[in-house]
N, C-alpha and C positions, 0 to 999 in steps of 0.2 A: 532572509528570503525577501526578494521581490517579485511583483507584477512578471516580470518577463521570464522568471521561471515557470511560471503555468506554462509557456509556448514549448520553453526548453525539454520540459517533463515530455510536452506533450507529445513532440516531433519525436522523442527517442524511443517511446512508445506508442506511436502510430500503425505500430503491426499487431497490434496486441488486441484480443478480443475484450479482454479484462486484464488488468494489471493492479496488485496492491501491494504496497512495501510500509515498511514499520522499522524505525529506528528509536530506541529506546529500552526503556528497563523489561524483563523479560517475569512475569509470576504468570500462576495458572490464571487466574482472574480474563488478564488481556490475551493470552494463547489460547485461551478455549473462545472469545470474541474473534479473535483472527479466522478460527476455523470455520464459527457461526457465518460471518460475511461471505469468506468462498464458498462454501456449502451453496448458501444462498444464492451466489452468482453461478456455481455448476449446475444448480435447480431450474435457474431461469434459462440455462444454454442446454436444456433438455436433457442432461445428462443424468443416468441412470441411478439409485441408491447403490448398486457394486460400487460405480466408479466414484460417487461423494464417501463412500467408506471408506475405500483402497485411497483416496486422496488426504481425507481426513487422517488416516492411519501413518501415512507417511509425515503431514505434515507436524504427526505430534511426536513420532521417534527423532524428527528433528530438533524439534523444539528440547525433547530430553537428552538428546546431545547436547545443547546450549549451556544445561544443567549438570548432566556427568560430565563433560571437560571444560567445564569452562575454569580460568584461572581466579586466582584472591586479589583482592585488592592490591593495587601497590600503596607503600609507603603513601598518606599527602591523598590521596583520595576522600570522598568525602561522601559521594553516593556507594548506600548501603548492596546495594544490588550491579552488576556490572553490567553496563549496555551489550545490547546485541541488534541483529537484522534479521530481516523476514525479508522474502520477495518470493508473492509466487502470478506467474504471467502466464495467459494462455492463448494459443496459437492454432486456430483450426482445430484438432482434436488431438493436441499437445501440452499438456501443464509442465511447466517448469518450477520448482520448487527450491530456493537458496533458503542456509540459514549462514546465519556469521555470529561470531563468539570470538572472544579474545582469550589464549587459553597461554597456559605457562610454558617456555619454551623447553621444559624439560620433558613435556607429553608430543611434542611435534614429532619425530621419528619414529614412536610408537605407534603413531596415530598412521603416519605414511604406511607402516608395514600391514594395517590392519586394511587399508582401504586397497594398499595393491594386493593383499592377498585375496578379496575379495573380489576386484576387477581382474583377478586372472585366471576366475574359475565358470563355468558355465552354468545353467539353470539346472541343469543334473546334479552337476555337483555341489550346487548351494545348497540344493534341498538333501543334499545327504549330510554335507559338514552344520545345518542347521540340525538334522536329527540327532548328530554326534553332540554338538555341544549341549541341546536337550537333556538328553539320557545322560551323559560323561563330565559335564562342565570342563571337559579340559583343557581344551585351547582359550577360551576365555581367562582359566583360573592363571595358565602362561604368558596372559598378556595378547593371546590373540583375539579374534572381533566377537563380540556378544549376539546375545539371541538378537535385540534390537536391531542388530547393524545389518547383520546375514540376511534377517529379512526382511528389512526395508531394499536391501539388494537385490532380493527375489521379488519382493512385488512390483519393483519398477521397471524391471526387466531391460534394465539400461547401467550401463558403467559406473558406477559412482564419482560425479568430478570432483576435486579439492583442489585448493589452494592454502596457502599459508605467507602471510604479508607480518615482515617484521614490524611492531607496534613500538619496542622497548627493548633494553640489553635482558628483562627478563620475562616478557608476555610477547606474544605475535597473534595476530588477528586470521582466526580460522574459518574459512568460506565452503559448503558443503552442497553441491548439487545434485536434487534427486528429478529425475524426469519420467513424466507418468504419459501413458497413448489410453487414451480414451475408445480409439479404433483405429489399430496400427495401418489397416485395410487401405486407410483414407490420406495415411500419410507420406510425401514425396520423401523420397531421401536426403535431397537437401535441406528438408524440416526437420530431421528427426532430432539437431541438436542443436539447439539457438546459442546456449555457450556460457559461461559461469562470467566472462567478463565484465559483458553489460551491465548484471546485477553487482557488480563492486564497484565498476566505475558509475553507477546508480549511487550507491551507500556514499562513496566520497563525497557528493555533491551533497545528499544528505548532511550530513558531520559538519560540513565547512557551511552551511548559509542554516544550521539548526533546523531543520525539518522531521520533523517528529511523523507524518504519514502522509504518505501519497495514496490514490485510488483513483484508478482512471476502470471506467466502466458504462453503461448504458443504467443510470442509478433509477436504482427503487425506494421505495419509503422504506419495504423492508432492509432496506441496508444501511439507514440511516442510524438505529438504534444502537446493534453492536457499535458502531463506529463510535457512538456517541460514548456508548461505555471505557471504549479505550482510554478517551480523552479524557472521558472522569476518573478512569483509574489513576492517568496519570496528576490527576491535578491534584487527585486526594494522596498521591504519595510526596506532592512536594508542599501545595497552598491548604488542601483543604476546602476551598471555598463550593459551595452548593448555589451563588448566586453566580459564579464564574461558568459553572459546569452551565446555569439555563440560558448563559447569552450565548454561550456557543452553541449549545443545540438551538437555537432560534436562528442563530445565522447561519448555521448548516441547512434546517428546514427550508429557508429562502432562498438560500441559493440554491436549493436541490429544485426550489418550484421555478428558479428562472430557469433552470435546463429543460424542465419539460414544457414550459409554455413561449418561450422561446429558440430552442434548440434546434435545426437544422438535421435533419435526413441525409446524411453527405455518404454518398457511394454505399447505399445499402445499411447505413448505421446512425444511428442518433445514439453522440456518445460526450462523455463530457470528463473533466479531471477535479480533481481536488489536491489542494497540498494543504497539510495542516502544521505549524511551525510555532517551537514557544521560545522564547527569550526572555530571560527575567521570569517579570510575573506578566507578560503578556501575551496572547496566544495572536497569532496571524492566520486568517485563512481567505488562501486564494483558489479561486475557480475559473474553468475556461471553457469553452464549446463552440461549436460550427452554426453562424446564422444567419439565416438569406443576408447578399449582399445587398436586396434593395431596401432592407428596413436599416441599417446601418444611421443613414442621417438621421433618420428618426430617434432613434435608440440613443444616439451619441448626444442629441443636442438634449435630451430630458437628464443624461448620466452628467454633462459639462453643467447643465443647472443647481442640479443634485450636491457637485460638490462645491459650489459657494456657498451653500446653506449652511445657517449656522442652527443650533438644534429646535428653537422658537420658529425659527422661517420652513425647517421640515418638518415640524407638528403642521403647521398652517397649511403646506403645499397638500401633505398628506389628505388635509380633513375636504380640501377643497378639491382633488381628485377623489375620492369617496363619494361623495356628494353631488358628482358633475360628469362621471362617467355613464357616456352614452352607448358604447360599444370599444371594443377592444383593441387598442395600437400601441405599439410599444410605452408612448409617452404614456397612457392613460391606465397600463396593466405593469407599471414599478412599481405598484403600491407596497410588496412587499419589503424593499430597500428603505422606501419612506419609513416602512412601519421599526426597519433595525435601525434605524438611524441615530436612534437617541440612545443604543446599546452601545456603541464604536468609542473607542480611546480617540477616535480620528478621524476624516470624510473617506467616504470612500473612493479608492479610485480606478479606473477602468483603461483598457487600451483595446486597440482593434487592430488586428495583423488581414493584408489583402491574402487571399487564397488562390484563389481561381474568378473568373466571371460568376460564378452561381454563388460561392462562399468566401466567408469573413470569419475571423476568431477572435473572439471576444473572450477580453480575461477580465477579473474584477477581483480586488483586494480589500480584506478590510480588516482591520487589527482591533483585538478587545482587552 
């Protein structure tokens, strides 16, 4: 992953009220953090406890899809657990909710029969072939769709989409779209289905530059924490390390305080991204957001100084802004960057894309 994928993430999801994606090993530990996070962002976008339940609800029948079909290891594998995806994006009063799993190509056809039988039947007849399989277990026990499936199809009250991408002569990569209306009342037709594509051609970009989670959103503290847990879950499933897990929530904390004390109001929203990406034993995390274009030179010529320093010259810079700050301008309020600076495998480094006359985008990288 580089720098210029902040911009990349960010343009592809510029319609998006909130956007978060997860590529990586799948236990309860990190699916029930995934849900804690949205939860939290449906809370802050005033949405109702039905519709964070009906949400929740769906997003965990997915999740145990990942788990009932997913496929075995092939031969030559090495991680104990096999990767999947998350993406759930939301649009006006629209969640879209993906999951992806890579499952054995001998459940693909079954799975096709389960899901068109399901998108061939109406909201009457869900909720009667849900009562049938209830009381009878019959069509499940013949290989038709389970309680789970029937009514995750009934609470979304939308088509079920799938795809299936051949992975291997014996696994294929399964993509499953559930879409939830918050207030169908409110929404145009041309909304009602943004489309499973985006979210896979999402994950591939994922896979190929190692990005382990994206989150593009108008961030809170409270969203910091689950986030954090994910990270720790995964580090404790490969490193282990407990001083690894406090640099990165230190550097997540900072750059969550540069979005809100520098961050930009652009068209109704102060909103900003994250990408969080591991290689090896190193974690990458980059960030990006919209900021007046008149502080710009400002901001740039303190970040060009920032990355000459070597870790003695940014203890020094830090203690002497500390100490010398009279009021608050870009240069004089990085104290937080100073303060990670001696955390980083690396300097950090930063770019600025032109927007508009009023705005600038500002991405910043830094690897631990």
């Amino acid at each position: 992953m580089n720098i210029d994928d902040v911009k990349i993430f960010f343009e592809l999801l510029k319609d998006d009220n909130y956007c978060l994606l997860y590529n990586g090993n799948f236990i309860d530990t990190i699916t029930a953090k995934i849900i804690n996070i949205s939860r939290i962002n449906l809370a802050q976008r005033g949405e109702i406890i039905p519709i964070q339940n009906r949400f929740s609800f769906l997003t965990t029948e997915l999740f145990q899809n990942i788990i009932r079909h997913g496929g075995h290891k092939e031969q030559g594998e090495n991680d104990e657990r096999l990767p999947g995806f998350f993406m759930t994006q939301n649009r006006n009063k629209q969640y879209n909710i993906i999951a992806g799993n890579l499952i054995d190509n001998d459940k693909v056809e079954q799975l096709k029969l389960q899901f068109d039988e399901l998108n061939s039947l109406n909201n009457h007849q869900l909720k009667d072939l849900y009562k049938k399989v209830i009381t009878q277990g019959e069509l499940s026990a013949k290989g038709g769709a389970g309680v789970g499936l029937i009514d995750m199809a009934r609470k979304s009250g939308h088509k079920l989409e799938y795809q299936f991408l051949k992975h291997s002569d014996t696994q294929s990569m399964f993509y499953n779209l559930v879409i939830m209306d918050s207030d169908s009342k409110n929404i145009k037709s041309e909304e009602i289905n943004i489309g499973i594509d985006l979210g896979i051609h999402l994950h591939k970009i994922m896979v190929d530059r190692n990005i382990l989670m994206v989150q593009k959103s108008d961030f809170s503290t409270d969203s910091v924490s689950p986030m954090l847990k994910i990270i720790e879950k995964n580090i404790s499933l490969n490193e282990g390390d407990s001083n690894l897990v406090a640099q990165v929530y230190n550097v997540l904390v900072e750059l969550i305080k540069n979005m809100h004390h520098h961050g930009l109001k652009y068209r109704n929203r102060k909103e900003g991204i994250f990408l969080i990406s591991k290689k090896d034993n190193s974690y990458r995390i980059c960030a990006g957001n919209y900021i007046d274009k008149r502080k710009v030179r400002g901001f740039k010529r303190f970040m060009d100084r920032v990355a000459t320093m070597n870790q003695d010259e940014l203890k020094d810079f830090y203690m002497h802004r500390l100490m010398h700050t009279d009021k608050l301008n870009f240069e004089d309020s990085g104290k937080g960057f100073l303060d990670i600076g001696g955390l980083l495998s690396e300097r950090f480094t930063s770019k600025f894309y032109d927007v508009d006359a009023e705005a600038s985008f500002f991405s910043i990288s830094a690897k631990i």
